[in-house]
C-alpha positions in Angstrom: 7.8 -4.9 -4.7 11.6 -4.3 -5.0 11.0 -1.9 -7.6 9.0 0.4 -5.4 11.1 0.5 -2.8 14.1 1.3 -4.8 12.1 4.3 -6.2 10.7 5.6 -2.5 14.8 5.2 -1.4 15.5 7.5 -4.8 13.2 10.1 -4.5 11.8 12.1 -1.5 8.6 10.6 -0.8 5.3 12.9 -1.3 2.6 12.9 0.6 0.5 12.1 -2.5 2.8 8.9 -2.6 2.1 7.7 1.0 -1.3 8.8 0.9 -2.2 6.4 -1.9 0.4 3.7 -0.3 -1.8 4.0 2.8 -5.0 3.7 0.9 -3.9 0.7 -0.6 -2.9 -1.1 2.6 -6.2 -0.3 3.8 -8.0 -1.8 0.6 -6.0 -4.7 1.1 -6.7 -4.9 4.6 -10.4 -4.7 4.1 -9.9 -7.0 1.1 -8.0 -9.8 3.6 -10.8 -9.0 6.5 -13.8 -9.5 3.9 -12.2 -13.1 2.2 -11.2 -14.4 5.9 -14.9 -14.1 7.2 -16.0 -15.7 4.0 -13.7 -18.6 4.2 
């Protein structure tokens, strides 16, 4: 985790970059909505 951040503080961040950030938050979010209901 430190490692990214270090490297979105470095370089300007691209939309390619956030987009695929975003996309993973929402996988994970799915992810943590899908193992809650099956706990």
């Amino acid at each position: 985790a430190g490692f990214h951040s270090i490297t979105i503080y470095e370089w300007p961040p691209s939309k390619e970059i956030w987009g695929r950030a975003t996309d993973m938050v929402i996988e994970a979010r799915k992810s943590g909505a899908r193992i809650a209901r099956e706990l």
